[in-house]
C-alpha positions in Angstrom: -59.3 -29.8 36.1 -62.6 -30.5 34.6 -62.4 -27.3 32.5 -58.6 -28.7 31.0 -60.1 -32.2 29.9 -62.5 -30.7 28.3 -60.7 -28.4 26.0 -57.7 -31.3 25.6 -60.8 -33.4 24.5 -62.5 -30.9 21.7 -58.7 -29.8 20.8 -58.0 -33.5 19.8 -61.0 -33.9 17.8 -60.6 -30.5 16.1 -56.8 -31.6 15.4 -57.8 -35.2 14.1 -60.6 -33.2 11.7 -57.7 -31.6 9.8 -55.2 -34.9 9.5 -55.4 -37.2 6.7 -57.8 -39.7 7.1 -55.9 -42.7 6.3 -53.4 -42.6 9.4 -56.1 -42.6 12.0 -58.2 -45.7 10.8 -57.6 -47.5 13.5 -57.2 -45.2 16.5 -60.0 -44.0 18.6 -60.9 -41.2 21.6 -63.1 -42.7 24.1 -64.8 -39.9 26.9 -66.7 -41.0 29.3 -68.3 -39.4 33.1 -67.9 -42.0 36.0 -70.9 -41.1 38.9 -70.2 -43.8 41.8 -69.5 -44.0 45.1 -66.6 -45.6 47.2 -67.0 -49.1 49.2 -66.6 -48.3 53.0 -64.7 -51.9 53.5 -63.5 -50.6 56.8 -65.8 -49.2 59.4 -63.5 -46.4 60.2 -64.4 -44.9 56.2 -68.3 -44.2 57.3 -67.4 -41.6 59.6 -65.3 -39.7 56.6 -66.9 -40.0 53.6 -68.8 -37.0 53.1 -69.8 -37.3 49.0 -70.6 -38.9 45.9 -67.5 -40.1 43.5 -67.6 -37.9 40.3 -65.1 -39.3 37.5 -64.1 -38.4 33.9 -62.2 -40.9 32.2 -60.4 -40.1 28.8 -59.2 -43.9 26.9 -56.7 -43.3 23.5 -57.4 -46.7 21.5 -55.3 -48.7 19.4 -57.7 -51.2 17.4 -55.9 -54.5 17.1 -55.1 -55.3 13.2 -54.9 -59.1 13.3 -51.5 -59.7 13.3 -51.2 -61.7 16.4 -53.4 -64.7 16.9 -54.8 -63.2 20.5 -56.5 -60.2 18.4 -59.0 -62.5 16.3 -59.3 -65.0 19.5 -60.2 -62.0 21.6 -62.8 -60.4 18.9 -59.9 -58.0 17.7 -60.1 -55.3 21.0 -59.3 -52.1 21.4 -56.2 -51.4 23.7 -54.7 -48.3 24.6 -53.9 -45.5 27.0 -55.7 -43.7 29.5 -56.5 -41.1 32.1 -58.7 -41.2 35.3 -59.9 -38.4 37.3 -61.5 -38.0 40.4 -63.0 -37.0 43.7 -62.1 -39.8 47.0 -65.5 -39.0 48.9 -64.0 -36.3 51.2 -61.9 -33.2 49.0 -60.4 -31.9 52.4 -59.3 -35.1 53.9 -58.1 -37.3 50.8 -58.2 -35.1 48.0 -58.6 -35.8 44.1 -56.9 -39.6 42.6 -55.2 -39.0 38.7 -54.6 -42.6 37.1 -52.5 -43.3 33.8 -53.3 -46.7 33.0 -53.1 -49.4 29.8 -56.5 -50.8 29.0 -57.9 -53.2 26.8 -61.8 -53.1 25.6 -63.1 -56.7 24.7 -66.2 -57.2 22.4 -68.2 -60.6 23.3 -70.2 -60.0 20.2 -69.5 -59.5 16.4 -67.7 -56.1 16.0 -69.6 -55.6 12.8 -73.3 -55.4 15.0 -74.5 -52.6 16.2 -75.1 -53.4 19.8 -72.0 -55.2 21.4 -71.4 -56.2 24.9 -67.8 -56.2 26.3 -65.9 -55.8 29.4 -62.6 -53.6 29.7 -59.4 -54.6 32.0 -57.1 -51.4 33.3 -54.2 -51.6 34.7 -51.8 -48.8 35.5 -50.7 -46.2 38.5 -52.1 -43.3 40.2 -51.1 -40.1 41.7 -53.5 -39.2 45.4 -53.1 -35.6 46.0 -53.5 -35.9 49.7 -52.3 -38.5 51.9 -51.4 -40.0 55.3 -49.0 -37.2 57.2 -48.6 -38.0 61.3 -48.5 -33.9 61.3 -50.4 -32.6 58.9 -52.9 -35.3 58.3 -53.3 -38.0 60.2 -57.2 -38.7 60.2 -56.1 -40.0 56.3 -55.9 -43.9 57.3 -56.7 -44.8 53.1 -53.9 -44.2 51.3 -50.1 -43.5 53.0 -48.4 -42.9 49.7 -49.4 -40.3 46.8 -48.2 -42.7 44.0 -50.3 -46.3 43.9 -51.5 -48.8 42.1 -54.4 -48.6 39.7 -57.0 -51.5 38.7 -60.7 -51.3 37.1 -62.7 -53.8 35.8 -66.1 -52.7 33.5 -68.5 -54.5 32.2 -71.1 -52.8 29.5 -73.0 -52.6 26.7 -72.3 -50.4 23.8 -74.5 -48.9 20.7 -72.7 -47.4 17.0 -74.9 -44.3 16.2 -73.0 -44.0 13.1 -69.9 -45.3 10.9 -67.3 -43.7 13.8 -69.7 -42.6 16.7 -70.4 -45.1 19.7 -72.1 -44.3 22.9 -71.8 -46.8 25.9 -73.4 -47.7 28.9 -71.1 -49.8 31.9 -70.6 -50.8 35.8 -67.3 -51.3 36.9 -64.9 -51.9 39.9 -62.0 -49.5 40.7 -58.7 -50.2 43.4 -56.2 -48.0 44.3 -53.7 -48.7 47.4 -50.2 -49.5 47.2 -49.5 -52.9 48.3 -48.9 -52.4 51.5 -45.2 -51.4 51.1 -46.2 -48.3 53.6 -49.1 -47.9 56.2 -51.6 -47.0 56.6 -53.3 -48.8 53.7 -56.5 -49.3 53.6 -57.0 -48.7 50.0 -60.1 -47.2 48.4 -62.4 -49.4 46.4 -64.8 -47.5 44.2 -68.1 -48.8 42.6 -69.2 -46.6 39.2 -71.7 -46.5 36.4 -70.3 -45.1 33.1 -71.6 -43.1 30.4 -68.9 -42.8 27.1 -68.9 -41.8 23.7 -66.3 -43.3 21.2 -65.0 -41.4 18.3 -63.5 -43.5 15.4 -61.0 -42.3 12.8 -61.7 -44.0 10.2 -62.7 -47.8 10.0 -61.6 -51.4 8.7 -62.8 -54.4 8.5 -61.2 -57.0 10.3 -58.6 -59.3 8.6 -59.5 -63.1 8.7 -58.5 -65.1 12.0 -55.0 -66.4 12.1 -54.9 -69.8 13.3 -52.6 -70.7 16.3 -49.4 -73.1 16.6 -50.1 -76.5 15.9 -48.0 -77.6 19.4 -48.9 -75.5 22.5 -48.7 -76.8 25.6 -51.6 -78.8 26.7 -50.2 -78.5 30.3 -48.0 -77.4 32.4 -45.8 -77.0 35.8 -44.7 -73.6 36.7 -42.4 -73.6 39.9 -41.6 -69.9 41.7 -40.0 -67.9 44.2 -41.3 -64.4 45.2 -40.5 -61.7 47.3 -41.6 -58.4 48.6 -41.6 -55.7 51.6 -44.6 -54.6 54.0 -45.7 -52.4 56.2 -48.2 -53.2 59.3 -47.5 -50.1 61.3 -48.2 -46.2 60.3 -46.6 -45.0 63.5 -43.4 -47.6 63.4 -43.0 -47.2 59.5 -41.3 -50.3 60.5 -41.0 -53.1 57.0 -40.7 -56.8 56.9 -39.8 -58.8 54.8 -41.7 -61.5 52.7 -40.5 -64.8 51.1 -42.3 -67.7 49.5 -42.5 -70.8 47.4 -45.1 -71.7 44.8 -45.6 -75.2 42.4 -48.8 -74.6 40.4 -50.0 -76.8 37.6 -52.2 -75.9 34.8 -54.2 -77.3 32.2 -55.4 -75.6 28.5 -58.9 -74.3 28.3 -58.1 -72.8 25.3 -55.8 -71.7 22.9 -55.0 -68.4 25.0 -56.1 -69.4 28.6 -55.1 -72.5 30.9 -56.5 -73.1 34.1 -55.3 -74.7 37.2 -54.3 -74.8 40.8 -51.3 -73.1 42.5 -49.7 -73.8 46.1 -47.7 -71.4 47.6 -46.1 -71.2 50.9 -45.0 -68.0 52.3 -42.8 -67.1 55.4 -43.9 -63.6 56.3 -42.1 -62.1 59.3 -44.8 -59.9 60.1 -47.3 -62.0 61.1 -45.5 -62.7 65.0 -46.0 -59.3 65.3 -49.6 -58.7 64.0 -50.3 -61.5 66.5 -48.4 -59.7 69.8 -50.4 -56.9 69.1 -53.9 -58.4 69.0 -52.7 -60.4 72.2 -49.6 -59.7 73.7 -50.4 -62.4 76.2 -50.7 -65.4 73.1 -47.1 -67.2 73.2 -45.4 -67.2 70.1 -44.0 -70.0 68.2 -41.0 -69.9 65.7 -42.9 -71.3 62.8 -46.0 -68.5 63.2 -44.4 -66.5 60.1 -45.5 -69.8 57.8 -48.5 -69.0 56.4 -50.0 -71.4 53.1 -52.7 -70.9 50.6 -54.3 -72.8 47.7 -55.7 -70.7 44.8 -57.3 -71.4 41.5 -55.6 -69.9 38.9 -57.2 -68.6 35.6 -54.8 -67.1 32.7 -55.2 -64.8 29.9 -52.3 -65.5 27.6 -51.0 -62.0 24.8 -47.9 -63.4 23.6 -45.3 -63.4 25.8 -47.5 -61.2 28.4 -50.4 -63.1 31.0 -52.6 -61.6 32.9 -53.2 -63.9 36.1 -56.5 -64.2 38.0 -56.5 -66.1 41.3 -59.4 -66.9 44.0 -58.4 -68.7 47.0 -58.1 -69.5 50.8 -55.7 -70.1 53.5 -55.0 -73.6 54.8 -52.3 -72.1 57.6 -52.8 -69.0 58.9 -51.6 -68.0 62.2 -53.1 -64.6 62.4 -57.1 -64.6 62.1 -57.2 -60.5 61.6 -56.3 -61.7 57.5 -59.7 -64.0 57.2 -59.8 -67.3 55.7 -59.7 -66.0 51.9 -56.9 -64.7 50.1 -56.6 -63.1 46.3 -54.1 -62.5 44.0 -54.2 -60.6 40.5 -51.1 -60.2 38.3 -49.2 -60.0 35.2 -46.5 -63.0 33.5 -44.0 -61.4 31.1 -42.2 -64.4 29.5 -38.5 -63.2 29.4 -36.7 -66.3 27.9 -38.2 -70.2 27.0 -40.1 -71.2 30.3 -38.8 -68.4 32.4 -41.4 -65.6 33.1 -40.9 -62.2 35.5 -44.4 -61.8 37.8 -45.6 -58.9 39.7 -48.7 -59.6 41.6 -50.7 -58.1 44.1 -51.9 -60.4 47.4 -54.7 -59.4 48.9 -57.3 -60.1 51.7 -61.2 -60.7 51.3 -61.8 -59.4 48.8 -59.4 -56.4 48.0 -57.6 -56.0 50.8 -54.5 -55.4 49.8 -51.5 -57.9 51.9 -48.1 -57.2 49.4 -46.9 -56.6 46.0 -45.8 -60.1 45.4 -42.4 -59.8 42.4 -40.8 -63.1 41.2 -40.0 -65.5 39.1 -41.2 -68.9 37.7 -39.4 -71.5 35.6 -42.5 -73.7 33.7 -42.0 -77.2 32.7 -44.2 -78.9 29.9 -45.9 -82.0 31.0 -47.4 -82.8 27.4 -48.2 -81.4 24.2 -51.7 -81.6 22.5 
């Protein structure tokens, strides 16, 4: 596998050598090797984790023209398609992970400098060649499905050599489970160091900044109602389902983010269960499945996409296996005025993963600036 990226990689340089010039000025080919190791969050993982985590990652960049106002507000970044590949700390037991994910790279400095720090958001799926099988392999408690969700988060520095070539320098955070809709589930978390190269094809200077809407909303309430399925039980397979309520309320940091709080009440049937089998003694009650939380909520806004990034803790929970902190990251696609589509993904601790939350809000404006 290493062998093929390697030849796709100098093949798509040798191709974009013979193209005209003009139509690649603002793409890019970013390659980079990912040494790290994976995050034993469970003690169960020390016993299996035998190696090292060795990663390539290959990014195809789109460099944002200026058209929309979020380019110029976010430094104009690069955002794209990519591929992740690599070993899970044990080659017999949980095999190699293959992510396609969407990225975007954000510059906190000038882009005209030479030296530029930035941090880079991916989001997409991955394929696990080996997973949880009762009969075939059972000692795989990580990952129960082969397709799963994909996050990483970097944070670097990067350094143009020349007009079109940029090395880089990064440490970054990488998830992959599925949200819980099967177990087992674990999920792996993976901690890396980066080193890249960036080709450019071509460059331009970036257009002036486009100044936003005189009227956006200064705050706002969104009200929702989610959904989703989960698993608690690798041997039952059995799935229950989960419903909820959330009223959040949000205020304008700035002209692409809003910050706020969000209350959400969910009624998850699994939770009598998780508590008869830590105690099969403990009586139950018929309002154990209520479960409430309070997080912060910080937004990214890209048009009529957000990305949603949310902190917080349990006021009622039944069940003291999930901890007292809860965690949600998700994306808010705008479908029609003040009605949005979310997919989000709960979590516990830290990334835990609880459910893949999907739902809808309806937002109401409390005021305009």
């Amino acid at each position: 596998m290493y062998s093929k990226i390697k030849l796709f990689l100098a093949f798509t340089l040798l191709l974009a050598c013979h193209s005209g010039k003009a139509q690649w000025d603002k793409y890019s080919i970013n390659f980079s090797i990912r040494p790290g190791f994976i995050v034993p969050h469970h003690s169960y993982m020390n016993y299996f984790l035998t190696e090292n985590v060795n990663a390539m990652q290959l990014n195809f960049g789109l460099a944002t023209n200026g058209n929309k106002y979020w380019h110029s507000d976010y430094n104009y970044p690069i955002i794209g398609l990519g591929i992740h590949y690599s070993g899970l700390g044990n080659d017999s037991l949980y095999g190699k992970l293959t992510g396609l994910y969407f990225f975007m790279n954000r510059f906190f400095l000038d882009n005209n400098r030479r030296f530029n720090i930035g941090n880079t958001l991916s989001v997409g799926v991955s394929y696990a060649s080996k997973w949880y099988n009762l009969e075939s392999n059972r000692v795989n408690m990580i990952l129960s499905t082969p397709l799963n969700v994909f996050f990483q988060y970097d944070i670097g520095i990067t350094y143009r050599l020349k007009k079109n070539h940029t090395i880089s320098a990064s440490i970054g955070f990488a998830h992959a489970s599925n949200g819980s809709v099967k177990e087992p589930n674990l999920g792996f978390n993976i901690l890396t160091t980066s080193l890249g190269y960036r080709y450019s094809f071509g460059q331009t200077s970036p257009p002036p900044k486009i100044q936003p809407e005189d009227k956006t909303p200064h705050s706002l309430w969104n009200f929702g109602f989610f959904g989703s399925i989960k698993s608690i039980d690798a041997f039952t397979g059995k799935q229950y389902g989960v419903f909820g309520f959330s009223a959040e309320n949000l205020y304008r940091l700035a002209p692409l983010s809003m910050i706020g709080l969000e209350f959400t009440a969910y009624k998850d049937n699994s939770i009598p269960q998780e508590i008869l089998e830590d105690d099969i003694t403990s009586p139950l009650n018929s309002n154990d499945n209520i479960a409430i939380a309070i997080n912060a909520s910080y937004l990214m806004g890209f048009d009529r996409v957000s990305i949603a990034f949310q902190p917080g803790i349990y006021l009622r929970n039944q069940f003291y296996g999930f901890g007292a902190f809860t965690n949600k990251i998700g994306l808010r696609i705008r479908v029609y005025q003040g009605l949005s589509f979310t997919i989000a993904i709960k979590a516990h601790w830290v990334a835990q993963a609880d459910f893949l939350e999907l739902g809808i809000k309806y937002s109401l404006t409390q005021n305009e600036k």
